[in-house]
C-alpha positions in Angstrom: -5.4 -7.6 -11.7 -1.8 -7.6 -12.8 -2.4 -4.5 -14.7 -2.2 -2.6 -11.3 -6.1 -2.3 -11.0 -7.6 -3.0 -7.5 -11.0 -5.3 -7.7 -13.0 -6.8 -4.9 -11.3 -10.2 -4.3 -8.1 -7.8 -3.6 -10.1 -6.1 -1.2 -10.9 -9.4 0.4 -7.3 -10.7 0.4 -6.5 -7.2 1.9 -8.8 -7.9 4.6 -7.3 -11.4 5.0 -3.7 -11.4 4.6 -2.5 -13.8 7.3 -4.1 -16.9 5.4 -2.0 -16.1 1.9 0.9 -14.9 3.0 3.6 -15.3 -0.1 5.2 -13.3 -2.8 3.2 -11.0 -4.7 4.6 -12.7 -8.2 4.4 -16.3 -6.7 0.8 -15.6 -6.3 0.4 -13.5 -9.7 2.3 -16.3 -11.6 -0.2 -19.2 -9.7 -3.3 -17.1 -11.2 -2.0 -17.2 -14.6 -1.4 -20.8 -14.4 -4.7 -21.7 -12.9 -5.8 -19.9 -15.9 -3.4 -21.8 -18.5 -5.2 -25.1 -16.8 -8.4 -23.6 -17.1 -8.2 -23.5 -20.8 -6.2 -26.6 -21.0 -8.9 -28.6 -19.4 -12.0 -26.9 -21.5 -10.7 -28.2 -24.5 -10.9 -32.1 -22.7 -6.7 -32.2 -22.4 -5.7 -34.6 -20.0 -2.6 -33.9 -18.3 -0.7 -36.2 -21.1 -2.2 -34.4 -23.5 -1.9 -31.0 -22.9 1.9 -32.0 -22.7 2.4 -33.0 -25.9 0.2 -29.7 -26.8 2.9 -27.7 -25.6 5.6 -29.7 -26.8 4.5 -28.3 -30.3 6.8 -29.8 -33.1 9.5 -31.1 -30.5 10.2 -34.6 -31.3 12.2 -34.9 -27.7 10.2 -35.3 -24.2 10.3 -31.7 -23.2 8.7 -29.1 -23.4 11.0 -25.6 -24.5 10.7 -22.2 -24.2 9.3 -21.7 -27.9 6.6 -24.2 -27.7 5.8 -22.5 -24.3 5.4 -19.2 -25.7 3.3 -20.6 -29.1 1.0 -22.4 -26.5 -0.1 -19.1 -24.7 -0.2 -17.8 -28.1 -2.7 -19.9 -29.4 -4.6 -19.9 -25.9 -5.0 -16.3 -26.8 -2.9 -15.5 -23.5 -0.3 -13.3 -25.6 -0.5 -11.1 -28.9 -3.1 -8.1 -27.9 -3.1 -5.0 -25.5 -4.1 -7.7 -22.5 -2.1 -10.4 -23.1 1.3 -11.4 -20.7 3.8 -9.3 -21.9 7.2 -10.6 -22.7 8.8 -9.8 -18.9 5.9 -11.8 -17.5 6.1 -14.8 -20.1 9.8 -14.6 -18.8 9.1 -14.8 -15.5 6.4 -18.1 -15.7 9.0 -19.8 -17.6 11.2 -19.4 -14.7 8.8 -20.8 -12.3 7.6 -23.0 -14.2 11.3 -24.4 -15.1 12.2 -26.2 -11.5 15.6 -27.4 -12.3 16.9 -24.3 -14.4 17.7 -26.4 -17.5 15.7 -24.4 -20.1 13.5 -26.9 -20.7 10.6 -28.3 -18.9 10.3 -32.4 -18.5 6.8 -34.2 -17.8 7.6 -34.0 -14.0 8.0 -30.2 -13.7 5.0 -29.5 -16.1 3.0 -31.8 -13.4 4.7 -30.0 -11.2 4.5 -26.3 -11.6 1.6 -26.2 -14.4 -0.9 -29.2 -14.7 -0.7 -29.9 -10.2 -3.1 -26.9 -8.5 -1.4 -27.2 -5.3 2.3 -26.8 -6.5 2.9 -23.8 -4.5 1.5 -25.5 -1.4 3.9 -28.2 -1.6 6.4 -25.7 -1.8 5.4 -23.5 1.3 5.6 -27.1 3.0 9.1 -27.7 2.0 10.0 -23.9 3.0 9.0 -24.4 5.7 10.8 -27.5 6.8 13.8 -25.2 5.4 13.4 -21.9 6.8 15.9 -22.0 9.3 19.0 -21.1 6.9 16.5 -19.1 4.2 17.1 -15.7 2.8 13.9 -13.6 3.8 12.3 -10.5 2.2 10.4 -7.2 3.0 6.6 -8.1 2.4 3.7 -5.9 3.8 1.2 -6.8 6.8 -2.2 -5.0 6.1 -3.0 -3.1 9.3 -6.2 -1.5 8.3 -8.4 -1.8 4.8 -11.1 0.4 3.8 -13.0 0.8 1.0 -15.4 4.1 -0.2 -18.5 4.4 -0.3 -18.8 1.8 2.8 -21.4 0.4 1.3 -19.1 -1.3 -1.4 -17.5 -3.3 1.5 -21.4 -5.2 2.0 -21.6 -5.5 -1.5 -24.2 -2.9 -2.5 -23.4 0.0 -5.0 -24.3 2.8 -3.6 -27.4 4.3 -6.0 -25.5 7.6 -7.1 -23.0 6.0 -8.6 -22.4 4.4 -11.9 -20.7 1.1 -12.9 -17.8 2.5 -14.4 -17.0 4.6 -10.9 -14.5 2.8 -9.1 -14.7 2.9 -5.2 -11.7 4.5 -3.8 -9.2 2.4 -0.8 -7.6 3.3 2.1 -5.0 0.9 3.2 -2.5 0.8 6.2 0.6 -1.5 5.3 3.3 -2.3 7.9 6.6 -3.5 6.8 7.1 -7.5 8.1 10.1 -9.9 7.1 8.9 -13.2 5.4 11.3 -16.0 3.9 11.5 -16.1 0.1 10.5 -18.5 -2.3 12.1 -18.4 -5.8 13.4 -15.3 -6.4 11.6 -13.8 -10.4 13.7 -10.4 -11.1 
């Protein structure tokens, strides 16, 4: 989780790293959206809808940065020990916010928060565009290994409890890979 904890479907990404290969935060930022969506769609939002949700009390055709933040609010996403902290809020704001404007128009909300495959359209265009990109250090998993081995098959091993967390071993390589938009 983004709290720095390790869980199974890491594990599996660990052991799988060639399919996803993309920025840590891009990915982070994509889970907390899918999430935002989630909870947008369980309360029957359609995609016009849950616009005007987070437009709040703007009377214009944009979404702002307030509204944004009063939205995760009242989706319970912010305002206890769990919730995204201001840094991260931050940061989704400026993924979410394509053309850098400070606010977020119908297309970009389609775009970057109500559309599921927003970073795949994205990889798409970097790729048609990686010849002139600026690239980063990511890590190549090598080796992945989790203790007991019996947590790697799925099975807790019987003298163990719940609460005991099974310890990994991982080999990381440095590799070059282009960047997408750059959070800091």
């Amino acid at each position: 989780n983004h709290r720095g904890n390790i869980c199974a479907v890491d594990f599996i990404w660990l052991l799988n790293p060639n399919r996803y290969r993309k920025l840590l935060k891009t990915s982070w930022s994509e889970a907390v959206f899918g999430m935002f969506r989630y909870l947008l769609r369980r309360a029957s939002l359609t995609a016009e809808d849950a616009f005007a949700f987070l437009k709040t009390d703007n009377d214009g055709d944009h979404i702002t940065f307030m509204g944004f933040c009063e939205t995760l609010r009242q989706l319970n996403l912010t305002g206890h020990c769990n919730g995204l902290t201001t840094k991260e809020i931050k940061d989704l704001w400026t993924q979410a916010d394509i053309d850098g404007n400070g606010l977020l128009d119908y297309k970009e909300f389609q775009q970057r928060i109500w559309n599921q495959t927003w970073s795949e359209q994205r990889d798409a265009e970097d790729g048609e565009a990686k010849g002139n990109q600026e690239q980063t250090v990511g890590f190549s998993v090598k080796n992945a290994v989790l203790f007991p081995p019996e947590v790697e098959k799925g099975m807790w091993p019987e003298n163990y409890s719940l609460s005991d967390h099974a310890r990994l071993t991982v080999v990381f390589s440095p590799i070059r890979m282009p960047c997408s938009q750059l959070v800091s």
